[in-house]
N, C-alpha and C positions, 0 to 999 in steps of 0.2 A: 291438835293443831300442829304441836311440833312432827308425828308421824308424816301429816300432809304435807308440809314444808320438807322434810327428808325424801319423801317419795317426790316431789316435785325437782329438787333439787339433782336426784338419781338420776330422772327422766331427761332435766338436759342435758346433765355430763352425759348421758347415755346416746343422746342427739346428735348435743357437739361428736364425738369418739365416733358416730355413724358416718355426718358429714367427711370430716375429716377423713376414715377408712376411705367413701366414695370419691373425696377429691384427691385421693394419695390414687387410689384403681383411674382415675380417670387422666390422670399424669401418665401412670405408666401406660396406659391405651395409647395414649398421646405419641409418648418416646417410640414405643414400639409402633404405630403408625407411621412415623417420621421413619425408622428403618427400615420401615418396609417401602416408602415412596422411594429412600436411595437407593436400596438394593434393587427396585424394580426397574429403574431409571438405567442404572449400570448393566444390566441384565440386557436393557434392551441396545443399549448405548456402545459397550464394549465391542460388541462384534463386530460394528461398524468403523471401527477408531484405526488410524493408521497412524504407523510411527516414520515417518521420512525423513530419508539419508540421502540428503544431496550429495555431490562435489562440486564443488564451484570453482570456475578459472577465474583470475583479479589480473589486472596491470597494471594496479597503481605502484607497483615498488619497482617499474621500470621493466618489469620482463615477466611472462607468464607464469602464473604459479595457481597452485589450487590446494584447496582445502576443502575438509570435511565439515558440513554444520548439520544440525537436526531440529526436527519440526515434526510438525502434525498432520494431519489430516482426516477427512472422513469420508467414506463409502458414498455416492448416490445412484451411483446403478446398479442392477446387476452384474454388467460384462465388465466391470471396474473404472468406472471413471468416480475420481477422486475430488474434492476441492481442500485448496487448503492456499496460503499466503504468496502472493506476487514475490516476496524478498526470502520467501523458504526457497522455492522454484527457479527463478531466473537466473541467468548466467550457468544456469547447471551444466556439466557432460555429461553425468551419467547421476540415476537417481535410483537408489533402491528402496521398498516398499516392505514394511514389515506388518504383516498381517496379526487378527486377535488370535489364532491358532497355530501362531510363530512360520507361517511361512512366509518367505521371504521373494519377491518378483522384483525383475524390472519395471519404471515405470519411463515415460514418452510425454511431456509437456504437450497440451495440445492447446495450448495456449495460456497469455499472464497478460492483464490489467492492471499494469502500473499505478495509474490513478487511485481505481478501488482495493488495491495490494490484494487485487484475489487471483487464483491462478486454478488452472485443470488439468490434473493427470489425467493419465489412461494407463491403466497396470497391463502387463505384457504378461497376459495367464492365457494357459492352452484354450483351444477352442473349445475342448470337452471339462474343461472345470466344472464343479459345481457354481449355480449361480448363487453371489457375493450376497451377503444382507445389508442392506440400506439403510441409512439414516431417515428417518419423515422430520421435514420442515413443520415449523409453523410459523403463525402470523406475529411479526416484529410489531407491525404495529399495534398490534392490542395488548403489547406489552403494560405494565405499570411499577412505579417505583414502588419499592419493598418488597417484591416479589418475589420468591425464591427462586434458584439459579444451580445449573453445577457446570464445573468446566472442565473439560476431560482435556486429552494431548498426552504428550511425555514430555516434562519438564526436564529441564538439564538431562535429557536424552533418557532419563527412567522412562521405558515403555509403560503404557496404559496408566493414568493418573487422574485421578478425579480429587477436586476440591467446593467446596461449594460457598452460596451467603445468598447475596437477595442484588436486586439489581438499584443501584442507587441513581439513576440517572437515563431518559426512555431515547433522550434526544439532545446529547452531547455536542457542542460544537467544537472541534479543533482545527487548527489552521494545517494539519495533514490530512492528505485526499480531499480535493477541492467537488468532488462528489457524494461525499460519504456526511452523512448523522451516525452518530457511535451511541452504541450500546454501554452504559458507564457499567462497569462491576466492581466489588469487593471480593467476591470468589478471588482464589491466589492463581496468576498470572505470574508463569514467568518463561525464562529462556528455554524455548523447545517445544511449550504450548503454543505457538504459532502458527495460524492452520489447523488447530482443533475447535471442535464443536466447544459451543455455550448453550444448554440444555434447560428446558422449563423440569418442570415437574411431572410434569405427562411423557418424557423422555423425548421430545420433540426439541428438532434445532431451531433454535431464534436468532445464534450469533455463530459467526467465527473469530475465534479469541485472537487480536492482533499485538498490541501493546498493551507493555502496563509501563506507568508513568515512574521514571527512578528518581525522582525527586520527592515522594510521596511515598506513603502505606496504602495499601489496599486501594488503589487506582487501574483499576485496569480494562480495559476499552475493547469492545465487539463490535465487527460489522453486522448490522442487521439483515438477519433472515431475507426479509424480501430484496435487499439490494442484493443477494447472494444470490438467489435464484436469479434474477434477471441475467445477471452478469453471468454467473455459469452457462444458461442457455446460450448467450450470443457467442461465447467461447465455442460452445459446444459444436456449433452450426459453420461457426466463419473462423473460428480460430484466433480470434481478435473481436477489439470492442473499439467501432468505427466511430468516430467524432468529429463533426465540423469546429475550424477553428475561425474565430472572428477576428480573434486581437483585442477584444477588452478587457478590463480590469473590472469586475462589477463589485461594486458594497452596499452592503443595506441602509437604509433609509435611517434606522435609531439604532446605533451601534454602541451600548452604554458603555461597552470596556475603552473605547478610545474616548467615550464623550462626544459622539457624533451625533447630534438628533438635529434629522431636519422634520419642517412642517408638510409631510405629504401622507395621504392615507393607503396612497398605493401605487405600484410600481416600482424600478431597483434604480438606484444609480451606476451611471457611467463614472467610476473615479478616475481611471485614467485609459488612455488611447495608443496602442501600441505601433510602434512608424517601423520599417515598414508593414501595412496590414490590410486584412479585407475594409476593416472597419475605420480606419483612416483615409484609404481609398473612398469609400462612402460620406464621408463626411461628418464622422461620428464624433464627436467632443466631448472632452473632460467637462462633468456638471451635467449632461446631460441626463434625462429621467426617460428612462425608456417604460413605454406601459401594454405594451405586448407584443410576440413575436411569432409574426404569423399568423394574429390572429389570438394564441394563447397568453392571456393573462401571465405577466411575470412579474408577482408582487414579493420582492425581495425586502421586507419589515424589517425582522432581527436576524441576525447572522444565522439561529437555527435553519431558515429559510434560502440562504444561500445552494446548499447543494439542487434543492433540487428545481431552483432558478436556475444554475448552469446548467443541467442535463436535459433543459428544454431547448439552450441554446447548443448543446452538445447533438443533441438530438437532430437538428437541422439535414436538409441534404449538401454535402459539399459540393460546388459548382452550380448549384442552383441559387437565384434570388431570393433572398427572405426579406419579410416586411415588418420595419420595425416601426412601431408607433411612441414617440418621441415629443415630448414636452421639452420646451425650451424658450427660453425668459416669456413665459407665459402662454405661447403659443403651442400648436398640436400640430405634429406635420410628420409626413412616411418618409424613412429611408430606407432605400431598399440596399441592402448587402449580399456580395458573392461571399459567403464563406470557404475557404477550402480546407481540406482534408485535415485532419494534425496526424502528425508524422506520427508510425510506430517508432518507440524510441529504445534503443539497447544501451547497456553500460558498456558494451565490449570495447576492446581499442587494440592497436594492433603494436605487436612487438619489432623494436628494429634491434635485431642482435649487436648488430656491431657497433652503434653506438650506443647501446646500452642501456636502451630509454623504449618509452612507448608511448603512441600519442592517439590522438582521437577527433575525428571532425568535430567541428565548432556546431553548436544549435542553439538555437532560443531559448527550446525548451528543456534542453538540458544542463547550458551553461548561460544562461544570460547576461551576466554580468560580461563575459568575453565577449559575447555577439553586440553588445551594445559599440564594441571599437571594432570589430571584425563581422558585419553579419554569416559570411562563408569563409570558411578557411580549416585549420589544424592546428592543434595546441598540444605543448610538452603536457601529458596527464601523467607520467609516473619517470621516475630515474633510477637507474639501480645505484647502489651506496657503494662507491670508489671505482664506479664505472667510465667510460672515457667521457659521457656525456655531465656527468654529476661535476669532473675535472675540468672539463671546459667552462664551466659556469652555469649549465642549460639548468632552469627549474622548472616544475611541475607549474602549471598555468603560463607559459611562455606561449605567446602565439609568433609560428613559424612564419615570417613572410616573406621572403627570400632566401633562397639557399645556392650560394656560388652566381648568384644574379638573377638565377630562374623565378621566376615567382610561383608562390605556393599555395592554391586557390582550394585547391581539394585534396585525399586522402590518396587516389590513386596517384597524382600527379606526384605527391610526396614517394607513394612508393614505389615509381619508378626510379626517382633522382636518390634514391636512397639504394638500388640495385644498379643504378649504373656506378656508385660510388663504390659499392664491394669490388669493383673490379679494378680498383686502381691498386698498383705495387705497395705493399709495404712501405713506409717511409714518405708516401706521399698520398696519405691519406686524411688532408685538413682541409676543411671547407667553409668558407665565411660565409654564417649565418647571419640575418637582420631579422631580429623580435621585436615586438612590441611587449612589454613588462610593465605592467601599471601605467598603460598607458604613456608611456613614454619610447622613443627608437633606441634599439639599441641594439650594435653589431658584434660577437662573439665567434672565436674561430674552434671550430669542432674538431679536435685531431682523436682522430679514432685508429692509431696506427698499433697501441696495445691490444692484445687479446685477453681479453677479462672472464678469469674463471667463471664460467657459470653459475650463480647461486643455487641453493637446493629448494624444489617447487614445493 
């Protein structure tokens, strides 16, 4: 009996000791599986990855200057056109392009999407290059939380960089890019990975890596795959991504973060109505429940549902009538809206040497809070530091409204009265200016009769 019980006993340590070997072998299968999807991912991934070297002009420090930043990008054609970040790309003069086998090209904006911070090279490679290796897309939206990830770019400017983790979040809403759902990751995001692919497991792009959150750990945010294609095409084709503007303020129906919940099952509201506007001109009002445009269902629920509510209204033709359907204290009724264009918008501004400053036409959509006391005009945006303008008083957000009694409606008209002012002698070069400053008048006198060293760009 006791031999039986010993030979039983043998048998399962003999078992367990088997188990165990198989579940130690089928770990390591595991790991080295797992190395083999990154290495295969990289493999495919790498060739396609660019390292981008803008230079960017500024005038916010009163006079032109420029600097070197870096970012990412990635391959989708052959004959090189690029995608990678609206805020890598704009404002550039010149942009250089580092390839996976170190060589280096110029590249040519061929257009930037403000909105969806996406932008399009075109690399300046001979006509007889070999053709470039591509990225393949895939489907954002069949994306899922836990998923694994990797995020390539060059971070703080190290060429070729890959990190990885899982995607914690399919359909982000943030209050940047009023068109965009973000891709949420934990993969490591940081300074220079902007404009680089966010990669499945199949080596396929789902994301381009835009921000990561600096108030946080492991926050970090991709545009989805399919908005990326969209928007690259229309880059592609027109050089720009065209948009009707209406003038309204749209918000969802149960917005839990402010505590908004109204009782309706569908459609977006009107929270507010912008004067002047297409949609004020129509008669569109704060409160108002719009429940389709055009024809198209625009059912704006929870904030997720926001972007791609505006890109129906984005979507519209400008100068043409749309028909909006309109709930209002219980009633149903059409109003039909001209939408027009929304302006392509630049950061540029232009330098006035001599007095030492540099200013920028007024917009809505660029500066609203000014255009709300000035719809048109020109405003101080930058002053250089002990320049004749910084010494007369002038700050950054001054809007110019008379200059020696002329009034100041637009950018050219400023820079004419600014070229007729170079020419006065020495010694009698002061000019009474009238701003508005916080809303309030106020008249300062400009003497620009010093010559101010140059700063270095």
């Amino acid at each position: 009996m006791r031999s039986f019980a010993r030979v039983c006993l043998c048998g399962w340590i003999l078992s367990v000791f088997l188990l165990a070997v198989s579940g130690c072998a089928a770990q390591v299968r595991e790991r080295e599986d797992f190395r083999d999807v990154i290495q295969n991912v990289q493999k495919a991934v790498f060739p396609t990855l660019v390292f981008v070297k803008p230079i960017k002009q500024h005038f916010g420090t009163g006079q032109l200057t420029r600097q070197q930043v870096l970012g990412s990008g990635v391959i989708i054609t052959p004959d090189g056109l690029v995608v990678t970040n609206s805020h890598v790309a704009k404002d550039s003069v010149e942009i250089k392009c580092v390839l996976y086998n170190s060589e280096q090209w110029p590249a040519q904006v061929v257009g930037v999407d403000a909105d969806t911070d996406l932008a399009l090279l075109r690399l300046r490679i001979p006509a007889d290059h070999p053709p470039l290796p591509t990225a393949s897309f895939g489907d954002s939206d069949a994306l899922q939380e836990g998923q694994f990830v990797m995020a390539f770019g060059s971070p703080l400017g190290f060429a070729r960089s890959i990190s990885f983790g899982v995607v914690s979040c399919t359909r982000r809403y943030l209050e940047i890019g009023a068109f965009n759902l973000w891709i949420q990751t934990d993969a490591a995001i940081n300074p220079g990975n902007s404009g680089g692919p966010l990669v499945n497991d199949r080596g396929e792009v789902i994301g381009i890596n835009t921000v990561r959150a600096a108030f946080g750990e492991n926050l970090g945010f991709a545009i989805p795959s399919n908005t990326v294609r969209r928007i690259a095409a229309q880059l592609q084709a027109h050089g720009r991504v065209d948009r009707a503007y209406f003038g309204i303020q749209l918000q969802p129906i149960r917005d839990f973060i402010r505590d908004v919940i109204l009782d309706y099952d569908r459609g977006v509201l009107v929270g507010g109505v912008e004067y002047p506007s297409p949609a004020a001109a129509a008669g569109l009002k704060a409160g108002d429940l719009i429940l389709s445009c055009n024809g198209i269902p625009v059912n704006g629920i929870f904030l997720e549902d926001m972007p791609s509510v505006r890109t129906v209204f984005a979507d519209q033709r400008a100068g043409e009538e749309t028909a909006l359907l309109v709930q209002r204290n219980g009633e149903t009724i059409t109003i039909g809206v001209r939408p027009t264009e929304k302006p392509q918008l630049t950061t540029e501004g232009v330098e006035l040497e001599a007095w030492n400053c540099s200013v920028q036409e007024i917009s809505k959509f660029r500066s609203p809070v000014l255009s709300y006391f000035v719809p048109n005009g020109v405003y101080i945006l930058g002053v250089r530091k002990g320049g004749n303008a910084q010494s007369s008083g002038l700050q950054p957000g001054d809007i110019l409204l008379t200059i020696g009694g002329q009034p100041v409606p637009d950018l050219l008209t400023l820079q004419e009265i600014y070229r007729q002012s170079t020419l006065l002698e020495r010694g009698k070069r002061t000019l009474l200016l009238e701003i508005l400053r916080g809303g309030y008048h106020q008249y300062l006198a400009l003497d620009f009769n010093r010559e101010v060293k140059r700063g270095a760009e």
